[in-house]
Structures are given as C-alpha cells and as structure tokens.
C-alpha positions in Angstrom: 97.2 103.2 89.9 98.3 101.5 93.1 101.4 100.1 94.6 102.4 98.5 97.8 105.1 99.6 100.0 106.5 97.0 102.1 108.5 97.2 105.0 110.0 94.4 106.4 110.6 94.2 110.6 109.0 92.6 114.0 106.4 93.6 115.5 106.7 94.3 119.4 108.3 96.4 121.8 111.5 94.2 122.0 112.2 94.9 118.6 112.0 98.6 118.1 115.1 100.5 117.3 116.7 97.8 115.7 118.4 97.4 112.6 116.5 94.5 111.2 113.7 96.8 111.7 114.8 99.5 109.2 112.0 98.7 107.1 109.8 99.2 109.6 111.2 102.9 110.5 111.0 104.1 106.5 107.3 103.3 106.0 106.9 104.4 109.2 108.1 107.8 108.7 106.5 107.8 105.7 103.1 107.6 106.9 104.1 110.4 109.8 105.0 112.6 106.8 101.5 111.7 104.7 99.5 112.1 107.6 98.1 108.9 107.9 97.7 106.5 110.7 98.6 102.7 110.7 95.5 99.8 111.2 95.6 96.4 112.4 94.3 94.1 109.4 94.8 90.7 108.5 98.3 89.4 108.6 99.6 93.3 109.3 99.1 96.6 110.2 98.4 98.9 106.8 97.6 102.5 105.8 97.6 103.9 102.7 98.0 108.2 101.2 97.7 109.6 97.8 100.9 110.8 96.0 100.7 112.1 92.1 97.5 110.4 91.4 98.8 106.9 92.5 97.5 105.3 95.7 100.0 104.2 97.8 99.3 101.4 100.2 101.8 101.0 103.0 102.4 97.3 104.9 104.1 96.1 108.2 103.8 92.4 108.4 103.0 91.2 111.3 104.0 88.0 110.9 107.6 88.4 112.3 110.3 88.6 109.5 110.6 85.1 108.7 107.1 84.5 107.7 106.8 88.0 105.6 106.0 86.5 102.2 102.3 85.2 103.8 101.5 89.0 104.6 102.9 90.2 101.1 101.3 87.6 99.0 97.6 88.5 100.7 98.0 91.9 100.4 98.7 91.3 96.9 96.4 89.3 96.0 93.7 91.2 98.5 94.0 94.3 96.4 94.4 93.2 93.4 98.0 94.7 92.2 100.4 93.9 89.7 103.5 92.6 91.6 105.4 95.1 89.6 104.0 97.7 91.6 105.3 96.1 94.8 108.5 97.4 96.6 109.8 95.7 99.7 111.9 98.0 101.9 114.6 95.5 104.0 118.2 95.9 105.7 120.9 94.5 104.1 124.2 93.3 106.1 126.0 93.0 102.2 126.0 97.1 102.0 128.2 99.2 104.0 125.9 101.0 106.9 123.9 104.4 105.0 123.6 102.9 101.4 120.3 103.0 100.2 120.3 100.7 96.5 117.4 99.9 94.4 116.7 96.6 92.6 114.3 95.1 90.6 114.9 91.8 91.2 117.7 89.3 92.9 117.6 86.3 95.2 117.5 86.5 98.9 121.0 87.1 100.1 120.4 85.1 103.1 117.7 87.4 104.4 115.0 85.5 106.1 112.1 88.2 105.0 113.1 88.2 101.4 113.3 84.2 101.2 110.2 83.9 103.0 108.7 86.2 99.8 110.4 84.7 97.3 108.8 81.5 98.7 105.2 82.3 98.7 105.4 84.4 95.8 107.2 81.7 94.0 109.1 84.4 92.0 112.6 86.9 92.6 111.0 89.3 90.1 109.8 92.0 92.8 111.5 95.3 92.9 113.2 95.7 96.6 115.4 98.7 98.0 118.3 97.4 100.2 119.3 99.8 103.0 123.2 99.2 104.2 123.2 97.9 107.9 127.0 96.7 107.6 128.4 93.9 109.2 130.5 95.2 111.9 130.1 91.8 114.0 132.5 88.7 114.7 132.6 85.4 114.1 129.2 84.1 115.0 127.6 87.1 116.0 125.4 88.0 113.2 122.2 87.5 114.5 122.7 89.6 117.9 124.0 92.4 115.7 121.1 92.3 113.0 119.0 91.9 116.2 120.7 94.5 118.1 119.9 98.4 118.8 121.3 101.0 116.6 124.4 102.2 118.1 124.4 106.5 119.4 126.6 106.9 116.1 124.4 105.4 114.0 121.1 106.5 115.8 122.8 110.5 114.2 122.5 109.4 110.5 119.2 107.4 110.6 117.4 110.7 109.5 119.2 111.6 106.5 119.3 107.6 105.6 115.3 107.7 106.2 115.0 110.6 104.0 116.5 109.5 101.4 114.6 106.2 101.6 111.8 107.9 100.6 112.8 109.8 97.7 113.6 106.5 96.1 110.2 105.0 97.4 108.6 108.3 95.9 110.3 108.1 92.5 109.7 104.8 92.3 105.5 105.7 92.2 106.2 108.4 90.6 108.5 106.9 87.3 109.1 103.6 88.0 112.0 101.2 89.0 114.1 101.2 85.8 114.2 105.3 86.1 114.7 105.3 89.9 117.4 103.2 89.5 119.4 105.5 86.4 118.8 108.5 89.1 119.4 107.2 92.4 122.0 104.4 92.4 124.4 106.2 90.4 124.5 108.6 92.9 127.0 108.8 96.1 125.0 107.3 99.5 124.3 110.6 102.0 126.1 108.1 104.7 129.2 106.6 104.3 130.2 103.6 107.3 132.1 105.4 110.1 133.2 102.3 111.3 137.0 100.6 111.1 136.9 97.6 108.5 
C-alpha cells in the first residue's frame, strides 16, 4: 500500500526557517530519520522509505505555496494513489503555536497551499494535519509574520512539535485517519503558546 506525504513550503534559501515552511521541516526530518535523501523530479523534490509494509512517498512542491495543488495532483495521479492515502502537512495561523490537529477533510481556511489543492483536485475530501503557528501579528501584518523566521522562543519547541508530527504521520500509515484522530487529537498539544494574547 502507498501513501503520499505532503509538505507544504517554498523552496529557496530566502525561505528556510520560516513558519510557513513547517511542512517543509516535518517531512524533512522525516526523511533524516528514514534515511533517505530528497530528489529533484517534476514539479518537486521527492523521496520515499518503507514503514510497516506500506511505502511511504514523501513530497516538497516546488512550485511555491500558492501553486501546491499542480505538484499534489501529479504526484497523485503519477503514482497511481487513492487520494485517501494523501496527507498534506501545512501551518495553520487558526491554532495556537505547538498544536498539531488532524483532519480528514475541511476547506481552506484562507491558506494559499490548501486552496490551491482544493482547486486542482476539485475536492476538500483529503486528510490534512494542521500545525499551530499562531497569530501573534497586528493589524495588517499577517503575511510578514507567516513569512517571517521563527522567533529564539519558538526555534526551543520546534523539536518536540516536529516529533510529534510524525507520530501522527506514522499512525496515520499505520491505522488510518479516523483512528489517528480518536488517539491523537483528544490528546493535550506537547506545546502550549508562550505568547501574551
């Protein structure tokens, strides 16, 4: 059985260390822990690992965030896999900074990457796992603070917010969204926001 593991970010220097780019850093890390190195292919760089039997593609569009449902609906289409078995990995400024929530479904929330999917997919019905990047920013500054490096606070916690990134991305191979969601969701996030409201 295969699935594709999505992470959602930019490609380029410029971009690294940011918070749109959590996506990027879980499939990343993912791949540093599976031992397997990232390619350049069409429309993203890709690398895949064995887990439980199941073959576990892993995707960083390269196609910059607003264009992310091209890359996805390729790779879906180029290897042949149930979009059920897709998971896209994405910040969310609508969770406080450190939760980690799993959904099988849901409209875009005003996230550029997730429209874009929803667009060339032409469906909502694709599981997704929302990482809280808060939304400490004022009026007007939401893009330079989606866009903006993690702060030294925040930089402390990324681990254990990674970490448990991937025990949802792993159950969710392993069992399935419906069972990943019973176990993980209803559980406390490992980070709760540090910042004043």
């Amino acid at each position: 059985m295969k699935y594709l593991i999505v992470g959602l970010g930019n490609m380029g220097a410029d971009y690294d260390q940011t918070r749109h780019n959590i996506g990027f850093d879980v499939v990343d890390s993912l791949a540093e822990e599976f031992g397997c190195q990232f390619k350049n292919e069409m429309l993203g760089d890709l690398t895949r690992f064995r887990y439980r039997s199941r073959e576990v593609y892993l995707l960083k569009p390269s196609t910059f965030m607003n264009r992310s449902g091209k890359s996805v609906r390729y790779w879906l289409q180029k290897l042949k896999l149930d979009p059920n078995n897709l998971l896209i990995v994405v910040d969310d400024l609508q969770f406080p900074f450190g939760t980690v929530r799993l959904h099988k479904k849901g409209g875009p929330g005003g996230h550029n990457g997730l429209k874009s999917i929803q667009d060339f997919m032409q469906t909502n019905q694709y599981s997704r796992l929302r990482v809280g990047i808060g939304d400490q920013f004022g009026k007007g500054g939401q893009v330079d603070y989606v866009l903006g490096k993690w702060s030294v606070e925040e930089k402390e916690h990324l681990p254990s917010i990674i970490t448990r990134s991937k025990e949802v991305i792993k159950s969710f191979v392993s069992i399935g969204v419906q069972h990943t969601m019973t176990e993980f969701n209803k559980k406390a996030d490992v980070i709760k926001s540090d910042h004043p409201d």
